[in-house]
C-alpha positions, 0 to 999 in steps of 0.5 A: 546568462539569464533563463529562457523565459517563455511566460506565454509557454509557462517555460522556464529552462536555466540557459546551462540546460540541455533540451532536446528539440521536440522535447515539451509538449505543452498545453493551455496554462502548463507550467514547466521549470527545467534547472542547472546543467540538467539534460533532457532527452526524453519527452514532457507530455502535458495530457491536460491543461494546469499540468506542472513539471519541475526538475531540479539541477543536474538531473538526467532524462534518457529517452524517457516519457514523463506523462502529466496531467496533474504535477510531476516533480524531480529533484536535483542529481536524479538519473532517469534511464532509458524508456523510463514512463512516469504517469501521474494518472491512469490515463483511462478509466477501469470502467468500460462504461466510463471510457467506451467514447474514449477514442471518439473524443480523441478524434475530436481532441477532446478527453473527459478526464472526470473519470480518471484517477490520478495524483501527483508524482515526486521524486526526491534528489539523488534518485535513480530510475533504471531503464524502461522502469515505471512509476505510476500515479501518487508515488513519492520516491525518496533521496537516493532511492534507486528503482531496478529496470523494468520494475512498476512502481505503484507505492512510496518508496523510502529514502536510500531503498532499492526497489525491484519487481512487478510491482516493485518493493523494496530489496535492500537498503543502502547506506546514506554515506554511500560506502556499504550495502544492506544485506542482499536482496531477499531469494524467497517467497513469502512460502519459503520465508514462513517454512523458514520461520516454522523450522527455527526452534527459536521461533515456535512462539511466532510461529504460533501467534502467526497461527502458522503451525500445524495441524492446520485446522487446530491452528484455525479453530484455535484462531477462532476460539482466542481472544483476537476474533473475540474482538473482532466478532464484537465489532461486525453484524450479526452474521448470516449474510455474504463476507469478503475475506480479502488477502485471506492468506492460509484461511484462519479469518475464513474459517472463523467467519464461516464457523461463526454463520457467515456465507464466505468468499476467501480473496487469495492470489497466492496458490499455496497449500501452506500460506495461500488458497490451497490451504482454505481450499483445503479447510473448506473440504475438511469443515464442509463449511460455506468458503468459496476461494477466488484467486484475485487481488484486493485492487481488482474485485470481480464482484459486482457494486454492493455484494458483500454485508461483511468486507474483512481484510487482516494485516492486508492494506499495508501490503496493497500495490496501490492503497488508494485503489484497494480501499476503492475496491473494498468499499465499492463491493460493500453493501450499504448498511454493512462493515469494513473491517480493516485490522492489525495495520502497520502504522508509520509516524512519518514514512521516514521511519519504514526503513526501521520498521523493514530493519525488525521485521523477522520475515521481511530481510528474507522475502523483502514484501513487508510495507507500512503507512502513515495513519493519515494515509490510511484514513485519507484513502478509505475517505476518498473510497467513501468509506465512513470510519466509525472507530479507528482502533489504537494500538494497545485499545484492543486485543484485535491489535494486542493480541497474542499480548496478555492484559497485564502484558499490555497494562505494563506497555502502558506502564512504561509509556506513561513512566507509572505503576501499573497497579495506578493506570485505568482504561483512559491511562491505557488509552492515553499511552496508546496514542503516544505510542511511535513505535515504527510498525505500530498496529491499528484497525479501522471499522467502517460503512459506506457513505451513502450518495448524496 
């Protein structure tokens, strides 16, 4: 039999299928293509006109909801549970001004979509979706990933991972073959998985390069003094204006900025007194110095447009929920004129390679919440913020990446890289082996303005 072919529709369903009726909701030039001896139980709501939904063969849709207005595409042997929503876009705008005639329009059937983000969603074969989960705009998730119920799903998710949480991240791996399991899923918060790391004799030195150690406010001034903020002090203003120390953590980049003259707010959601804003709160009362602690995430400021001279973010992007709108964030509270200072990012080859650098962590297998992009991710979502990038830091360039490593340290990375002698290699030899470096986890910084409207 040949497929059903309705090319005034853009339907295209192989005649082994099974689609429930009702089950397309179709608009002006959507396209959709619907494989062998796959069921479909759920709905397939086109929110615009050019919307594209493929699904490959043998894959399995419960009573779900897949939501398009841009592209969705599922691979062949995918389950898709109950209740399952997957939205290639926000559906409304963050903004109040920008969706307050929202519902007026729909009254009309119409919807001014230029406020509203999204991009598009795939889903690999041999994927699970666990009941009522949901997977949100711009998410790729890999072969044979499986997504726990209920979880949000707002990054990539690797091939073979098993996700869980709101939002969701990665829990365990499984094994390709498909016999054996990775070992189970971390018990601890992010607090329990440093007061670990601090009661292992093993692992003193990491605990003070991580500046993790006690007292506190040793631990701080020493972060101050070292060679990493040295760096970092070279690349922004002068101070005395207003900085943003967004995932500030127990404080060490507040302090160093505050100490330095800057006036600071400390973004920090996690309330610890040992790796959260109960530690900055307690720096600011012991010093005296200008740090103010707000108690929100990187992708929700509650601050106006332009507020800040200095957004500094350490070792934070790879841990954003959704990158894109973090580095919107960010760079919308910037001040024209001032710096995003984005430093010690995790950087991936290709997003393959984040199951190895998830496997070396010493902190992820214990708290699971560890994350890593592409170098072309990152620097596509701080150009789609408006950011202009003004020097993008390589691994072994700085020490705001090489840090606590020594220079002869670093001189003999290179060395190994190159397969040279120290003793021969220059700063272009050391900026050559830096680039060539591929390691899973590599770290880079970036530095950048704000583009001026045209």
């Amino acid at each position: 039999m040949a497929d059903t072919v309705l090319p005034q529709y853009g339907l295209t369903v192989h005649p082994s299928a099974r689609v429930s009726q009702n089950s397309i909701l179709l608009r002006e030039a959507c396209c959709v293509t619907i494989g062998a001896n796959s069921l479909i139980e759920g709905r397939l709501v086109f929110e615009r006109a050019g919307g594209r939904i493929a699904i490959g063969e043998r894959t399995f849709l419960g009573s779900a909801s897949i939501l398009c207005a841009n592209s969705v595409t599922i691979g062949s042997d995918v389950l898709i549970a109950f209740d399952v929503v997957i939205a290639d876009h926000d559906s409304h705008s963050l903004h109040f001004s920008e969706r307050k005639n929202d519902v007026l329009f729909w009254r009309h059937g119409v919807k001014d979509w230029s406020y509203v983000q999204g991009a598009p969603i795939r889903v690999d074969d041999k994927a699970w979706i666990g009941m009522r989960a949901t997977i949100l705009k711009g998410v790729h998730i890999g072969e044979g990933a499986v997504v726990a119920a209920c979880s949000v799903v707002t990054r990539d998710v690797p091939p073979y991972a098993v996700v869980a949480g709101n939002p969701a991240r990665v829990v365990r791996m499984l094994d390709p073959a498909g016999h054996t399991e990775a070992p189970n899923p971390p018990a601890m918060t992010w607090e329990q998985a440093v007061a670990w790391l601090r009661e292992q004799p093993d692992q003193a030195a990491l605990t003070r390069a991580c500046y993790f150690d006690d007292p506190l406010l040793e631990a701080v001034k020493r972060y101050h003094d070292e060679g990493e903020w040295a760096a970092v002090r070279e690349l922004l203003p002068t101070p005395g204006g207003k900085a943003l120390d967004v995932g500030a953590g127990r404080g060490i980049a507040s302090y160093a900025l505050a100490a330095d003259g800057w006036e600071v707010t400390a973004l920090e959601p996690d309330p610890s007194r040992l790796v959260g804003h109960g530690a900055i709160e307690e720096i600011a009362r012991a010093t005296g110095l200008p740090i103010r602690v707000v108690a929100e995430r990187g992708e929700r400021l509650p601050f106006p447009d332009d507020s800040f001279d200095v957004v500094h973010a350490r070792q934070v992007l790879h841990h954003a929920s959704d990158l894109n709108a973090m580095c919107r964030e960010l760079v919308r509270v910037l001040k024209p004129g001032g710096a995003l200072l984005a430093t010690r990012e995790h950087v991936l080859s290709k997003p393959e390679d984040l199951p190895a650098f998830l496997a070396v962590h010493p902190l992820h297998r214990l708290y699971g919440g560890e994350n890593a992009f592409t170098l072309e991710a990152y620097l596509a979502a701080l150009r789609q913020a408006g950011a202009s990038i003004k020097r993008v830091l390589s691994p072994l360039e700085s020490p705001v990446n090489t840090f606590p490593a020594t220079p002869d340290q670093v001189l003999g990375q290179a060395a190994a890289i190159l397969k040279r002698p120290a003793a021969e290699l220059g700063p272009r030899d050391v900026a050559r082996a830096s680039r060539m470096l591929q390691t899973p986890g590599r770290l880079f910084s970036f530095l950048c303005g704000k583009k001026r409207p045209a």
